[in-house]
Backbone as CSV, one residue per row, in Angstrom:
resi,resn,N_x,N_y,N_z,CA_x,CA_y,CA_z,C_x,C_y,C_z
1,UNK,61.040,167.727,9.388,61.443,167.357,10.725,60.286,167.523,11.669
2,UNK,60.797,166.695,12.491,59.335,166.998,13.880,60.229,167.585,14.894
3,UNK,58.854,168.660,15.622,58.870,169.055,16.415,58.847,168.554,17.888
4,UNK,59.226,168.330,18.767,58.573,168.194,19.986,58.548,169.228,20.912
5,UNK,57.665,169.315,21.808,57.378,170.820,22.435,58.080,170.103,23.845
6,UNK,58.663,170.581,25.007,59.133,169.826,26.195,58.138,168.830,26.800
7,UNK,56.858,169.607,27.025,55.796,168.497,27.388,55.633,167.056,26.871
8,UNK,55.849,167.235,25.253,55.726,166.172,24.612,56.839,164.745,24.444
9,UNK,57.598,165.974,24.687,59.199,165.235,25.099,59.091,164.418,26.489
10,UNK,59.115,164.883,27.340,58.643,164.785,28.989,57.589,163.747,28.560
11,UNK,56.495,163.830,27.966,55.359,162.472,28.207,56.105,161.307,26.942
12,UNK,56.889,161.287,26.537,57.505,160.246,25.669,58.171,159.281,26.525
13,UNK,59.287,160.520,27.433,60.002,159.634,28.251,58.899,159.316,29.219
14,UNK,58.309,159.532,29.616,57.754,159.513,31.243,56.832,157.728,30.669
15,UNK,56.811,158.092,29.635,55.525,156.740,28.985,56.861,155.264,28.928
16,UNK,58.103,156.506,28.106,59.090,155.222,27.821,59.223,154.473,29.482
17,UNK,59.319,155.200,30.566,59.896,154.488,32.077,58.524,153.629,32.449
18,UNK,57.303,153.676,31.707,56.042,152.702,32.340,56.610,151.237,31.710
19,UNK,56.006,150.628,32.051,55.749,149.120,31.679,55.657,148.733,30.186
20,UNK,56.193,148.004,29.332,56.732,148.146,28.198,55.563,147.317,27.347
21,UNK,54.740,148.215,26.512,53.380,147.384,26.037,53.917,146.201,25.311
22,UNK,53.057,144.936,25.600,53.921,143.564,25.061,52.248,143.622,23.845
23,UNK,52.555,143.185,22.489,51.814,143.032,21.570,51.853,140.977,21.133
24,UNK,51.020,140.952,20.521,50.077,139.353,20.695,51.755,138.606,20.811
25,UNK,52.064,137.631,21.799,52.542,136.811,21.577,52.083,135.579,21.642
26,UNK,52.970,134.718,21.814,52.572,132.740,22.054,52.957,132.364,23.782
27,UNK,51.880,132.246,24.382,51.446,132.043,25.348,53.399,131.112,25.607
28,UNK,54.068,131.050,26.770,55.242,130.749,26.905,55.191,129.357,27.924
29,UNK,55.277,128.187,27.361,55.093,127.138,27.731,55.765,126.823,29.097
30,UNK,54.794,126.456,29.959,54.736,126.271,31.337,55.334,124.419,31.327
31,UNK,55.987,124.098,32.592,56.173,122.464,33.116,54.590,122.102,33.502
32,UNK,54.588,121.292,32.884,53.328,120.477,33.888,53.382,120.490,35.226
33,UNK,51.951,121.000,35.673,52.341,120.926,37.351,52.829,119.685,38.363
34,UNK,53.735,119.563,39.240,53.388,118.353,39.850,52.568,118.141,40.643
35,UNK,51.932,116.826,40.535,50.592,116.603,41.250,51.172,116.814,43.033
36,UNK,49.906,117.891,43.905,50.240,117.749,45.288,50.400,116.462,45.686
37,UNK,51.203,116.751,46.606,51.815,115.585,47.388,50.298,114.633,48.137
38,UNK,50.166,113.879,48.502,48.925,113.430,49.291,49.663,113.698,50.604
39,UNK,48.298,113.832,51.528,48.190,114.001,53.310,49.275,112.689,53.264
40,UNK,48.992,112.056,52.897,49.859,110.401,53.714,51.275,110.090,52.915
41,UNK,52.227,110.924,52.016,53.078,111.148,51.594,53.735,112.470,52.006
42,UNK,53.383,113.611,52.518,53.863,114.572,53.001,54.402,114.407,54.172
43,UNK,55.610,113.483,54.514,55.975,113.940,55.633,55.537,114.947,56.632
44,UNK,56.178,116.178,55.957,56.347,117.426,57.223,54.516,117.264,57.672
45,UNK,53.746,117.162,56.870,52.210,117.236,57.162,51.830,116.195,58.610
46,UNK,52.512,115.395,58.319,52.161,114.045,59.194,52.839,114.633,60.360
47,UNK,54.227,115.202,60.355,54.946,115.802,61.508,53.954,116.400,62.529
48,UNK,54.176,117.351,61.790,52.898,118.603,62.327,52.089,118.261,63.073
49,UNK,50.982,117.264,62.118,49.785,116.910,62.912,49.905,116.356,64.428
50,UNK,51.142,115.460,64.334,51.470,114.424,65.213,52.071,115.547,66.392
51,UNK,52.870,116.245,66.160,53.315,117.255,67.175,52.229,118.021,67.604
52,UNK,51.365,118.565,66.779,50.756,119.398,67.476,49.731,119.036,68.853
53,UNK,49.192,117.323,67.870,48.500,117.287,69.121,49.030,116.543,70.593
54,UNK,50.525,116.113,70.435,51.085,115.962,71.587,51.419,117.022,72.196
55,UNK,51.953,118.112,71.409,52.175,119.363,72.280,50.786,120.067,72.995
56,UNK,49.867,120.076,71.968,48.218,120.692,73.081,48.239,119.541,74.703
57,UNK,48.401,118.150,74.180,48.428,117.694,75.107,49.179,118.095,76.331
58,UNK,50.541,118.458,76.443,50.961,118.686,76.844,51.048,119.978,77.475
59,UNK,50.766,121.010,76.599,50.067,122.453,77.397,49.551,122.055,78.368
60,UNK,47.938,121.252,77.962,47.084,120.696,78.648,47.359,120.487,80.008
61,UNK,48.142,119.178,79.938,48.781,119.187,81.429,49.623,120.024,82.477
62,UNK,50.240,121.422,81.736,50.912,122.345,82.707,49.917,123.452,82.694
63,UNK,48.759,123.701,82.259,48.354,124.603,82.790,46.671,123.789,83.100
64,UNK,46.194,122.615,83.015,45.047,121.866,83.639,44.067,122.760,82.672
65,UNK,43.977,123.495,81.911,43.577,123.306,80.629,42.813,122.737,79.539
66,UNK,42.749,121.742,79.435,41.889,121.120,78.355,40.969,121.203,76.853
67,UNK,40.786,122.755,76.976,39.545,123.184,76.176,40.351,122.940,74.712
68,UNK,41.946,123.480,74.823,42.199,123.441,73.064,42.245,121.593,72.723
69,UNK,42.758,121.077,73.308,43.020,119.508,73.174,41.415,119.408,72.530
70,UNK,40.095,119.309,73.528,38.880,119.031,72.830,38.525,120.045,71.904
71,UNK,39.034,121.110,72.004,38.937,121.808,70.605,39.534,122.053,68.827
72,UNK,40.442,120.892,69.052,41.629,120.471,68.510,40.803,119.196,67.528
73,UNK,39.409,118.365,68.248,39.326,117.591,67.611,37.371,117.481,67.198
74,UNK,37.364,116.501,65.664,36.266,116.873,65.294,35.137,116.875,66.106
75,UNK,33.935,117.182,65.735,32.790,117.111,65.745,32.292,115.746,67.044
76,UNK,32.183,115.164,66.506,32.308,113.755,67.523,33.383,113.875,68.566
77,UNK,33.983,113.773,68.351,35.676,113.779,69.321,35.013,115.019,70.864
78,UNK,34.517,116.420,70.829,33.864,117.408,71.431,33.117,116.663,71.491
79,UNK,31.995,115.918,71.364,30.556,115.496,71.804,31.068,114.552,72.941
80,UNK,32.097,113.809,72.672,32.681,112.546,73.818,33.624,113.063,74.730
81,UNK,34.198,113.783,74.646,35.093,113.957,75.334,34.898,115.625,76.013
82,UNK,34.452,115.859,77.239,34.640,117.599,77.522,35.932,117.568,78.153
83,UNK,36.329,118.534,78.770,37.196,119.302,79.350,37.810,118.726,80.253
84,UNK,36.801,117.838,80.987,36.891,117.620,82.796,37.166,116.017,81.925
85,UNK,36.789,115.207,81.294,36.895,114.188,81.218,38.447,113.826,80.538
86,UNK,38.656,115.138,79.446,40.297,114.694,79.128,41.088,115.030,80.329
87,UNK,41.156,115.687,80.921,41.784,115.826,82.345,41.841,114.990,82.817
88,UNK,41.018,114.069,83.592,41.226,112.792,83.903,41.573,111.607,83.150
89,UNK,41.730,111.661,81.660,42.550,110.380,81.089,43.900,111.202,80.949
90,UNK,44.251,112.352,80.940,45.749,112.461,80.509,46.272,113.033,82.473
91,UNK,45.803,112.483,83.426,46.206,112.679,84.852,47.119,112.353,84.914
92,UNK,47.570,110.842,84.922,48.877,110.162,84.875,49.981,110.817,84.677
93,UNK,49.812,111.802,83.624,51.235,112.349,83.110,51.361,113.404,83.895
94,UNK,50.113,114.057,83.922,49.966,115.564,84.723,50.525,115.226,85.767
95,UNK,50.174,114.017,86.907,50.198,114.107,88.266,51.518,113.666,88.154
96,UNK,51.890,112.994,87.183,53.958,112.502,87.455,54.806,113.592,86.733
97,UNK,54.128,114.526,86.303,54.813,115.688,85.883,55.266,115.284,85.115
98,UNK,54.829,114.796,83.802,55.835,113.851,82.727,55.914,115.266,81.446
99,UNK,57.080,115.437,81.177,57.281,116.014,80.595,57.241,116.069,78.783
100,UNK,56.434,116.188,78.135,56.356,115.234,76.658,56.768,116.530,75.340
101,UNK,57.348,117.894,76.001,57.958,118.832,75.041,59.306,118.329,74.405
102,UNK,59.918,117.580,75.091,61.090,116.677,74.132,60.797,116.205,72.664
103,UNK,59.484,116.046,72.245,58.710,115.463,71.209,59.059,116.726,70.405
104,UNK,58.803,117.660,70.639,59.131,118.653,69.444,60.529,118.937,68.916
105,UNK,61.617,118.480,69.457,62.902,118.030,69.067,63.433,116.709,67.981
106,UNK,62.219,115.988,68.268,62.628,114.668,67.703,61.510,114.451,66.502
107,UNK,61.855,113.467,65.749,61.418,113.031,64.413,60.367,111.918,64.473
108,UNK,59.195,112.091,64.570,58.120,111.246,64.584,58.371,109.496,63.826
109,UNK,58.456,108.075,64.920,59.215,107.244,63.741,57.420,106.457,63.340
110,UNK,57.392,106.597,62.484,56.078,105.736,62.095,56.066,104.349,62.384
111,UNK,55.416,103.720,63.292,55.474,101.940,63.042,54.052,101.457,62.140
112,UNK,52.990,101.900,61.751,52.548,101.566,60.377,52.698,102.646,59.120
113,UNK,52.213,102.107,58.241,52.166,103.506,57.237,51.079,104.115,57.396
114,UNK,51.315,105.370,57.119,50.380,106.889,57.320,49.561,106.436,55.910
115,UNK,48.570,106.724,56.558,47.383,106.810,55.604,45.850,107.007,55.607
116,UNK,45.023,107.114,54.606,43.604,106.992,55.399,43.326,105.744,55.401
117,UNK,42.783,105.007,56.119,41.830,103.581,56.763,40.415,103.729,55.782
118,UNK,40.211,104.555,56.055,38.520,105.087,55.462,38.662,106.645,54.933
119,UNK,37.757,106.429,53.817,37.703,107.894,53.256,37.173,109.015,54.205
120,UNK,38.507,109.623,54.285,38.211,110.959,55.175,38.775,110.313,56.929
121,UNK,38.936,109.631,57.081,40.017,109.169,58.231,41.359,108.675,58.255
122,UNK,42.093,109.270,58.726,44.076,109.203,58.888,44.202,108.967,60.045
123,UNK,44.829,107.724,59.936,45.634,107.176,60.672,46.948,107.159,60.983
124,UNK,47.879,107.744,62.069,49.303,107.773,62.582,49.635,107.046,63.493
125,UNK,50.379,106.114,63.588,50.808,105.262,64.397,52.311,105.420,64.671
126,UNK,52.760,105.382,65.838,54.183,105.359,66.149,54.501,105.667,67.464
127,UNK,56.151,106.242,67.126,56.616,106.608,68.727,57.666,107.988,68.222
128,UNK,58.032,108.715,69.592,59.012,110.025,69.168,59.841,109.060,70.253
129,UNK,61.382,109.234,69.609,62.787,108.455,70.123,63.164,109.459,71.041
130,UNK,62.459,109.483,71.997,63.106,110.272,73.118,63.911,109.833,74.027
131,UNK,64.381,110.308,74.772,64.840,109.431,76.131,64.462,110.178,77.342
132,UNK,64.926,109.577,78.703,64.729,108.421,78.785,63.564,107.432,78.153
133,UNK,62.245,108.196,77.994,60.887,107.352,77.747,60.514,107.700,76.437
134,UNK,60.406,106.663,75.584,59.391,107.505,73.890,58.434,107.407,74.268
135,UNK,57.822,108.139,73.628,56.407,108.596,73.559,55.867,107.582,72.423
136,UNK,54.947,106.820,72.847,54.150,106.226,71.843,52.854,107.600,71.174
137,UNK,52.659,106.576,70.001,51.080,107.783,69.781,50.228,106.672,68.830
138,UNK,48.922,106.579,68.863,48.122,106.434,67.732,47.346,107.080,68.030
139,UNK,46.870,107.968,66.408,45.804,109.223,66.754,45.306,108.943,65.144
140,UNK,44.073,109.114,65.460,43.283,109.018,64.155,42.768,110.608,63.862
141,UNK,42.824,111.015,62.880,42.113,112.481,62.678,40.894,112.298,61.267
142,UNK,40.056,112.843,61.351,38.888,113.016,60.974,38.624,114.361,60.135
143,UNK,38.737,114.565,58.653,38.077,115.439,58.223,36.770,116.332,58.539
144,UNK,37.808,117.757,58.391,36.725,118.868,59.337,37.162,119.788,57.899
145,UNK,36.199,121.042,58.319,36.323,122.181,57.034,37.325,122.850,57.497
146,UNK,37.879,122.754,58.433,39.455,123.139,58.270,40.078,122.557,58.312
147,UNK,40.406,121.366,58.119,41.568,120.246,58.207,41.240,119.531,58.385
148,UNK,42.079,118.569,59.167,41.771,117.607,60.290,41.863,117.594,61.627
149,UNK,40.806,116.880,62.175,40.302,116.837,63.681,41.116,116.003,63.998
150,UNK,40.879,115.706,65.451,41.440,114.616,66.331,40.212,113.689,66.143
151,UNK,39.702,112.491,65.556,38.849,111.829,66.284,39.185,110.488,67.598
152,UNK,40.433,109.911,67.465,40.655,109.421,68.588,42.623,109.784,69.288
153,UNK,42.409,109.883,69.791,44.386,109.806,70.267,43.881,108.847,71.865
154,UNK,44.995,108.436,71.130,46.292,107.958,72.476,47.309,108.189,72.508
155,UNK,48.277,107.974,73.645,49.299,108.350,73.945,49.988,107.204,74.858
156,UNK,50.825,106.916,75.085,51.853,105.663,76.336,53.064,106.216,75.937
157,UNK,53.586,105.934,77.234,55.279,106.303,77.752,55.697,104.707,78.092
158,UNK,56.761,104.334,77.695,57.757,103.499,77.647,59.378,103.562,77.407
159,UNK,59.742,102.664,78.192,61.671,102.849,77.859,61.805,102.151,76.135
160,UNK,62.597,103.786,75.926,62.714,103.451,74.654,63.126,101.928,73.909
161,UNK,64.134,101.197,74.629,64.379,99.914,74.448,63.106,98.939,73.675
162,UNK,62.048,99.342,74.698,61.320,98.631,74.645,60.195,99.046,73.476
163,UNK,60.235,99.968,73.067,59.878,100.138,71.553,59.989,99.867,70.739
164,UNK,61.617,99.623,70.782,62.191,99.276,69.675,62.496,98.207,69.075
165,UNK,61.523,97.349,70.291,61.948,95.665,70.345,61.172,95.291,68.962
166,UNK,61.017,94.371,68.117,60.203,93.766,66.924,59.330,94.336,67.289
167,UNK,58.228,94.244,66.523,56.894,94.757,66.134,55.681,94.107,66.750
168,UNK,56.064,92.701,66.866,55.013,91.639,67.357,55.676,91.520,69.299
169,UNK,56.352,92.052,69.824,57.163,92.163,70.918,56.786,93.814,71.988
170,UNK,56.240,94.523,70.930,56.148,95.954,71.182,54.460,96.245,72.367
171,UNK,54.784,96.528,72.966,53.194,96.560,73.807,53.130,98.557,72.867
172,UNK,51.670,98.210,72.574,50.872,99.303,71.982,50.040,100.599,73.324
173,UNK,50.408,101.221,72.545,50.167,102.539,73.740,48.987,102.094,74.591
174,UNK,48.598,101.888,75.818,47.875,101.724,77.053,46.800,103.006,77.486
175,UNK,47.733,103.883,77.495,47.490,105.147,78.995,46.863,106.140,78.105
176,UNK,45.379,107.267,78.263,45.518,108.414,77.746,44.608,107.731,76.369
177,UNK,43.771,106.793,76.524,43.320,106.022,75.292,41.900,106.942,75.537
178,UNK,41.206,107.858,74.158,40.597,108.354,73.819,39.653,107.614,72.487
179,UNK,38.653,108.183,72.709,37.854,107.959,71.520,36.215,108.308,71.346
């Protein structure tokens, strides 16, 4: 018979409550990964982008602001555009007090498809179904080492009606044209 002394007893159990040594098995077959979604198939991605930079915009205009909007976008986008100069293309809204936080309620409607144009440039085109006025948008963003930049936005306000008219009928955002 064997002995065990308490210690030895005590380090048996104390070893039995560790982590249970696993000896050679067969590696346990994984699903193939699914391939990431692309930038221009990810919805929520396209959301985002599109909100965020209407909402900076919109900071922008309640507190006269500017620096994140041009900081928001690439390399080029900062070389053209400072502080004092987006201020004066997004005035219109500022000075009519137009309110464009409704956009973060509503569902971005695409009127072309999301995609890149050129390698390393995305293109979003559309409007948020607000009322009284949607918000038009086309904003191009530009690969940066953290994401994507802004390289051009626009923005136009219109009665929703009139958005929604055909495609060839639709006047394309005007006001707030950057680049």
């Amino acid at each position: 018979m064997y002995r065990l002394t308490a210690a030895a007893l005590l380090s048996l159990v104390i070893a039995s409550q560790a982590s249970p040594i696993v000896l050679a098995q067969a590696p346990t077959p994984q699903p193939p990964a699914a391939p990431a979604p692309s930038i221009a198939t990810d919805y929520r991605v396209l959301e985002m982008l599109v909100k965020n930079a209407v909402a900076a915009v919109n900071h922008a205009n309640i507190t006269g602001n500017y620096t994140v909007v041009r900081d928001l976008g690439t390399e080029a986008f900062r070389k053209k555009n400072s502080a004092a100069e987006l201020a004066k293309i997004f005035a219109v809204y500022r000075d009519n007090h137009f309110d464009l936080s409704p956009i973060l309620t509503s569902q971005p409607q695409f009127t072309q498809p999301p995609g890149e144009r050129q390698p390393g440039r995305l293109q979003l085109v559309g409007y948020f179904p607000t009322q009284p006025q949607a918000v038009q948008f086309a904003i191009t963003y530009g690969r940066t080492s953290t994401g994507w930049g802004i390289e051009e936005l626009s923005l136009g306000i219109a009665p929703l009606a009139a958005v929604l008219a055909p495609p060839l009928q639709a006047a394309a955002p005007q006001q707030g044209l950057l680049r």
